[in-house]
N, C-alpha and C positions, 0 to 999 in steps of 0.2 A: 196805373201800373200794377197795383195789385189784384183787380178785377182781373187784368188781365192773364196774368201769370196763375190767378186762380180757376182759369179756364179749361177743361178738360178741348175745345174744340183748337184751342193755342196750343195743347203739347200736342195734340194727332196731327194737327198741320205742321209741329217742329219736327216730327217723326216721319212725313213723307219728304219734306225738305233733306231731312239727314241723309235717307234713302236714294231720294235723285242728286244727290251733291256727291255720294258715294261713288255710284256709277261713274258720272260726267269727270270726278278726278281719275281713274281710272282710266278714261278713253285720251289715244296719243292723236294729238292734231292732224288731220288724214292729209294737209297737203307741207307736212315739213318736208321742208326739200333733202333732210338729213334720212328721212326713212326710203329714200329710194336703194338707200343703200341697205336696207332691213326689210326689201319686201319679200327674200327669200323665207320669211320666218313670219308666217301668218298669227293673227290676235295676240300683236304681243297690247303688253299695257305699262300702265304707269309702274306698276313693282318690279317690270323685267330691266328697267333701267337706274334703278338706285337701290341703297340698303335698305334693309328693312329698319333699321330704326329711323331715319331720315324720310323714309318713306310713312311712319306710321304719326311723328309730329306734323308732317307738312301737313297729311290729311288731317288730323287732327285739329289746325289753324285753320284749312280751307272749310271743314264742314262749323267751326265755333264763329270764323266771319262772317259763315253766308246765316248762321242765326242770330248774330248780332244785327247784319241788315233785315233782316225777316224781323226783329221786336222792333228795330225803329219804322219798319214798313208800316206795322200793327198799330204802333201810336203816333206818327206822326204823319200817313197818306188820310186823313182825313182831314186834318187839317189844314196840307197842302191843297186837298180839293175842294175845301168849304172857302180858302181864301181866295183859290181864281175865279171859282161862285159869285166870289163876294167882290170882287173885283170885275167883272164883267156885267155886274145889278143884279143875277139871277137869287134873291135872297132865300126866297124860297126854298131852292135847291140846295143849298147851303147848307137849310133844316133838316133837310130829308136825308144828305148825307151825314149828320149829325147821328140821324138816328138810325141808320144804318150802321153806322160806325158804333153803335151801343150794342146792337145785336150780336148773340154770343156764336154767330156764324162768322162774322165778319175775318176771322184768323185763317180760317179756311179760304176765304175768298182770296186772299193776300197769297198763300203757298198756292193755291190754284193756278193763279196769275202769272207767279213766278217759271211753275213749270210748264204750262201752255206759252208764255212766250218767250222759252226757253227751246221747245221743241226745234227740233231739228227741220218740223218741214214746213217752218216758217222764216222765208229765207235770211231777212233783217234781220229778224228780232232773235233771232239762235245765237247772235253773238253776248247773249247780255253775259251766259254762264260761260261762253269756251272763252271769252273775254279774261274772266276771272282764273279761269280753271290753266288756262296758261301762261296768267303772270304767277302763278303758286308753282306752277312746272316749272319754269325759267329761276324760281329762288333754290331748286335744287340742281338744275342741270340735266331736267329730262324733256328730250330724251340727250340735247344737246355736247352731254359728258360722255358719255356712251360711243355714239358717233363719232365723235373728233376723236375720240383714243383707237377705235378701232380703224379709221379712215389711217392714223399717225403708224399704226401698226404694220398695215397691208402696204402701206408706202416703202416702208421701210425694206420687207420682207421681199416686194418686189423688186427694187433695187439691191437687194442681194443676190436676185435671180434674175438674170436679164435674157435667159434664150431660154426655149422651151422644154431640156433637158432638165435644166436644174432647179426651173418653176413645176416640173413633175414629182423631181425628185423633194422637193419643199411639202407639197400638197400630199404625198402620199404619206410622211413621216407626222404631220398633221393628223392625217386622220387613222392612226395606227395607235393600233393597242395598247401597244406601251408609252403612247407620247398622252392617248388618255387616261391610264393609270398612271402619269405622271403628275396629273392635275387632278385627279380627282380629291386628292384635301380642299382645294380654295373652290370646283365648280361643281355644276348638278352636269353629274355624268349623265343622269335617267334623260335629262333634257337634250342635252348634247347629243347624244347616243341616237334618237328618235328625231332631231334634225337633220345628222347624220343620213338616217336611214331615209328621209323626208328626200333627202338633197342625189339621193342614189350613193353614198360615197361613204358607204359603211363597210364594206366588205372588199377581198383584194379582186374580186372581175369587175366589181364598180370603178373603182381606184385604178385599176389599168385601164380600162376605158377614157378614162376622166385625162389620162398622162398622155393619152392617145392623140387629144386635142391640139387645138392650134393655140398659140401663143393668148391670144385676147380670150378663148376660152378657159384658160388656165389661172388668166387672171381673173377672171369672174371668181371661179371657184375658190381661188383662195380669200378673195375678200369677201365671198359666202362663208367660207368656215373660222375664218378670223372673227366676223361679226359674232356668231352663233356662239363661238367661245368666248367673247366678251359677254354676251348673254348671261351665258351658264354661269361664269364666271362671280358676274357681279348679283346674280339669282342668289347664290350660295354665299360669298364673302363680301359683297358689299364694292362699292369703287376702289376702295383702295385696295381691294384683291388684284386689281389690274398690273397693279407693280409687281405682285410674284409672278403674274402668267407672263408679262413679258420676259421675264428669263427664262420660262419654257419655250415661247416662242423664238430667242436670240435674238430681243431688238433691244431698244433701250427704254425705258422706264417711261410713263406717260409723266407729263409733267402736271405739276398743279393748277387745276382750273378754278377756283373760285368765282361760285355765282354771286349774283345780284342779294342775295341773303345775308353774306359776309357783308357784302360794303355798305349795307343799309344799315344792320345789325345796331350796332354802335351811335350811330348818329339818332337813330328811333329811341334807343332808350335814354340817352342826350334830351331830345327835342321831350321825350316826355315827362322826364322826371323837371324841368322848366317850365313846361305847362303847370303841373302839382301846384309847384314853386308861387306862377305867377296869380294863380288861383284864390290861393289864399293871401298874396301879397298884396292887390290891388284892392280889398277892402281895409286892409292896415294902414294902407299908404293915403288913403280920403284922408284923416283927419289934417295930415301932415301938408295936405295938398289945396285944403280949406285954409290952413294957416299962412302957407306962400303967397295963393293968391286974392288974402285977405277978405273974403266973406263964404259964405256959403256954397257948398259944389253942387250942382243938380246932376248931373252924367254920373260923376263915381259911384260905384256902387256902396251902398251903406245900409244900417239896417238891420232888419230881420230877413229880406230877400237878398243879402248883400255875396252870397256866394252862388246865390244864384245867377243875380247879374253881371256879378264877375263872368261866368263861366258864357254867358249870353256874349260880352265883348270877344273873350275868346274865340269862340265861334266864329262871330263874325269877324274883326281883324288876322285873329293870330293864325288859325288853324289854316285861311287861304295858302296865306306864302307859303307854309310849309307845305302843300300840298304841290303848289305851285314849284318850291327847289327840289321835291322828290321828283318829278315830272322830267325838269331835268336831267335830274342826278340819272334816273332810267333812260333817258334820249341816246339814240347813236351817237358817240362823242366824237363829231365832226365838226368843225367850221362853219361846213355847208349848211348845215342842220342850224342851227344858231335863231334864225328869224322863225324857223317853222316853228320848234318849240316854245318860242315865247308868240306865236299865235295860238297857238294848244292851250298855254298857259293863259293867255288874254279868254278867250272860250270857256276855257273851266270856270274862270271868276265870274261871268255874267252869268252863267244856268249855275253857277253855288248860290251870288247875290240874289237869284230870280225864284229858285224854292227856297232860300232862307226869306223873304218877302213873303211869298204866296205862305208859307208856315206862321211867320206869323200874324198875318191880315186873316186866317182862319181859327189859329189858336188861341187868339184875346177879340174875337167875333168883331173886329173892325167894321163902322158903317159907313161906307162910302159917300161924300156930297158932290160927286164926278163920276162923267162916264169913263169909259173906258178909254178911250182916246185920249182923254186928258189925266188919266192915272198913269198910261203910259211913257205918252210926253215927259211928264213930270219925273219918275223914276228913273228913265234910260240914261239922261246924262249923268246922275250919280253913280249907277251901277257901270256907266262907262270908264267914270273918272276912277271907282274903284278900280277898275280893271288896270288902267295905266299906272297906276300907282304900284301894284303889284306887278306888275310887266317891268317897272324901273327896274324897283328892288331886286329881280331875279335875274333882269338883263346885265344888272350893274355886279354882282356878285360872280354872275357867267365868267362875265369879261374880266373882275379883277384876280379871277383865280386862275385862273389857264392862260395869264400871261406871268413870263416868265422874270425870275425874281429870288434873291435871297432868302432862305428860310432864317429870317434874323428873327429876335422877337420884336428887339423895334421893328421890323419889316410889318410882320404880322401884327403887334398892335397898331400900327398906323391904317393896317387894311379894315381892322376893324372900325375903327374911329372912321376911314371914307364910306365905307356904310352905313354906320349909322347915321351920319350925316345928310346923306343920298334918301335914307330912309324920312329922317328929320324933313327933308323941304317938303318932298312930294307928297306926306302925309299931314301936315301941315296946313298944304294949299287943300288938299279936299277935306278937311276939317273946318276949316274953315269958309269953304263954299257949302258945307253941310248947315252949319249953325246962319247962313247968311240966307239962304233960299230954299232949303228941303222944308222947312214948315212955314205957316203961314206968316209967321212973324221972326226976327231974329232969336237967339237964344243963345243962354247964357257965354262965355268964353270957355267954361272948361272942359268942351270937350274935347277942344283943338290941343291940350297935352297930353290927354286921357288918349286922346288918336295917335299922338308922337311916340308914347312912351309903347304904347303896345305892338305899333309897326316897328319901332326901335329896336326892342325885343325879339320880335321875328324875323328882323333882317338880321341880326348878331345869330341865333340861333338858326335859319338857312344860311349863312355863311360860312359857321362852323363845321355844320354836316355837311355841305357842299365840298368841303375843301377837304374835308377828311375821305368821303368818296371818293374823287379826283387824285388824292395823292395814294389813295390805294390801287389805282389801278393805274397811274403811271411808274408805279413801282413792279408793280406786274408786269408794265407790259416792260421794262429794261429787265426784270430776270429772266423774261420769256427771249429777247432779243441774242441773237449767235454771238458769241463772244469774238471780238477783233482779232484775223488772224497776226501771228507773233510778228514781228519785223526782225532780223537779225541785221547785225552791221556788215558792211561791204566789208568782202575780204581786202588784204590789202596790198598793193599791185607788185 
């Protein structure tokens, strides 16, 4: 790690990394079906639709992620590829990637990699980054904030105007002088002004022209210039500028959109400061745990490596599920949806269990007495059983929070306690098939609590975040929903 970091050929490749992650957040998805309404307004980007300070963290987290995965690319893709080496008999090759992997090139090869199979005119492989680069868009609402307030706008503005007089008389009052020295505190007039001018509808023979139109061309133009003024609007003050300009406009107020950033927020630094927690917990907890089950523990971690092997279980138990209930937590919240994402989720655990394997059968230089046929054999049904085990956990968590129920706290401690329990069997049973047949001979018992207590933990702690999710966005969508019209009583005869 410190070779590394001490490499002048590691920060030039963090430096073109920065560079192409800069660009790529910047570019707006070319097929959101939301920009058809924004295609009057050529090269916009990522800052014409958020504030600029929202705009300058997200990128800020999108370019510090994508170098977080660039250092683990640099120390751990060697290890990944010395162990399917080592796993398929070619030992040799193994070597050779070894020392390949010493060469003070090899940083470079990694940022290479990333941005050749990132380009664009490789049809597959272009999603690795717009993959990335639009779940960071989606945590602020772009362009999708932008669009729904200005579509909520034009809706509104049209339904004020319903014949083609007074969709004239709308659109001319829009694009006049003094309706744009009205805004110009909250928007970029210079922008506006040169769209304006872009759109023909700057000047009064444009603007009589324009009034001149038929009906469905009157309404184009207004939801071109309603857009443009969201634009400028949100260029200059930010989203929540939008609230003043709809008083300029005459409609009513956009209402609060909260992205995927809020509802995560919370439950991420939950689920991490838990991690911390269990870190340092489960090496405290060995002695205690040699005492209950009355001799020696060989699983728990202990030692002088003992937070390191903590942090190794982690990995492999804890970090799945929670991966697994954010997966969720991000899923279209439908019904329908239900079995697809806990197949997503079943997929993610085999290719996590499948390079956390190939990492480390390369990193502690494993040597194989089996081909590969029978390495294979051997590992898929645990790597399967892992999967279903995790598939329980998040299906059973799915189902006991989106059904309907008392906010009691007995309520809620019970739901937690049928998790854990859920958690308890099926971690359990493959705990116990692990010590019974994954190595040549049985081994010891403790690992089947060592397995209980950390799925334990992960299902209480995706449960938690799950529900906290779920009840912030059924709380949204009843403040979003029209209020019941009034009933009065029957007069009386």
């Amino acid at each position: 790690m410190t070779s590394l970091l001490g490499s002048a050929q590691f920060w030039f490749g963090a430096l073109l990394l920065c560079a192409f992650q800069f660009a790529k957040f910047n570019e707006i998805k070319p097929l959101d079906t939301g920009l058809k309404a924004l295609s009057a307004v050529p090269d916009l980007r990522a800052r014409d639709f958020v504030g600029l300070l929202p705009y300058r963290v997200t990128l800020v987290l999108f370019v510090l992620v994508t170098l977080a995965g660039y250092v683990v690319l640099c120390l751990a893709s060697p290890s990944l590829i010395g162990g399917w080496l080592r796993i398929v008999g070619q030992q040799s090759d193994a070597a050779e990637i070894d020392g390949i992997a010493q060469s003070s090139a090899y940083p470079l090869w990694i940022a290479a990699a990333f941005m050749g199979l990132a380009h664009q005119t490789i049809p597959g492989l272009a999603r690795i980054s717009n993959v990335q680069r639009d779940m960071f868009h989606d945590l602020v609402g772009i362009p999708r904030a932008l669009v729904e307030t200005s579509a909520h706008f034009s809706t509104q503005i049209l339904a004020q105007s319903l014949d083609r007089r007074s969709r004239g008389e709308r659109l001319a009052l829009m694009c006049s002088d003094r309706w744009r020295a009205g805004i110009e505190p909250i928007a970029d007039i210079g922008f506006l002004e040169a769209q304006l001018e872009r759109l023909k509808l700057d000047d009064e023979d444009d603007i009589k022209d324009a009034r001149a139109g038929s009906v469905r061309e009157l309404r184009a133009s207004i939801e071109q210039v309603v857009c443009v003024a969201c634009i400028a609007t949100v260029r200059k003050g930010g989203i929540d500028a939008l609230a003043e300009l709809a008083g300029h406009l005459g409609v009513e107020k956009p209402r609060a959109q909260p992205g995927l950033w809020q509802d995560l927020l919370a439950p991420a630094l939950g689920c991490f400061t838990a991690l911390v927690v269990l870190l340092f917990l489960l090496p405290m907890a060995t002695p205690l745990a040699a005492r209950l089950m009355g001799g020696e523990v060989v699983f728990w971690p202990s030692g002088e490596g003992a937070l390191s092997s903590s942090a190794v279980y982690l990995v492999g138990l804890v970090i799945p599920v929670l991966v697994a209930a954010a997966i969720l937590a991000s899923w279209t919240p439908r019904k329908a949806d239900a079995e697809g994402s806990l197949l997503v989720v079943g997929l993610f655990v085999v290719f996590y269990d499948l390079a956390q394997t190939l990492w480390d059968y390369g990193f502690n230089n494993v040597r194989l007495n089996q081909d590969t046929g029978q390495f294979i054999g051997h590992m898929v049904p645990f790597i399967a059983l892992h999967a279903l085990v995790v598939m329980a956990i998040c299906g059973f968590v799915q189902w006991r929070v989106t059904q309907p129920a008392p906010a009691t706290v007995s309520r809620q401690t019970l739901d937690v306690l049928e998790t854990v329990l859920v958690a308890a069997v099926v971690s359990a049973f493959y705990g116990w098939a692990r010590i019974d047949y994954q190595w040549a001979k049985p081994q010891p018992f403790d690992l089947v609590p060592l397995t209980v207590l950390l799925n334990g933990a992960a299902a209480v702690m995706a449960f938690v975040a799950y529900r906290s999710i779920w009840r912030r966005r059924q709380a949204r969508q009843q403040s979003l929903a029209p209020p019941e019209p009034l009933r009065f009583p029957a007069a009386a005869d």
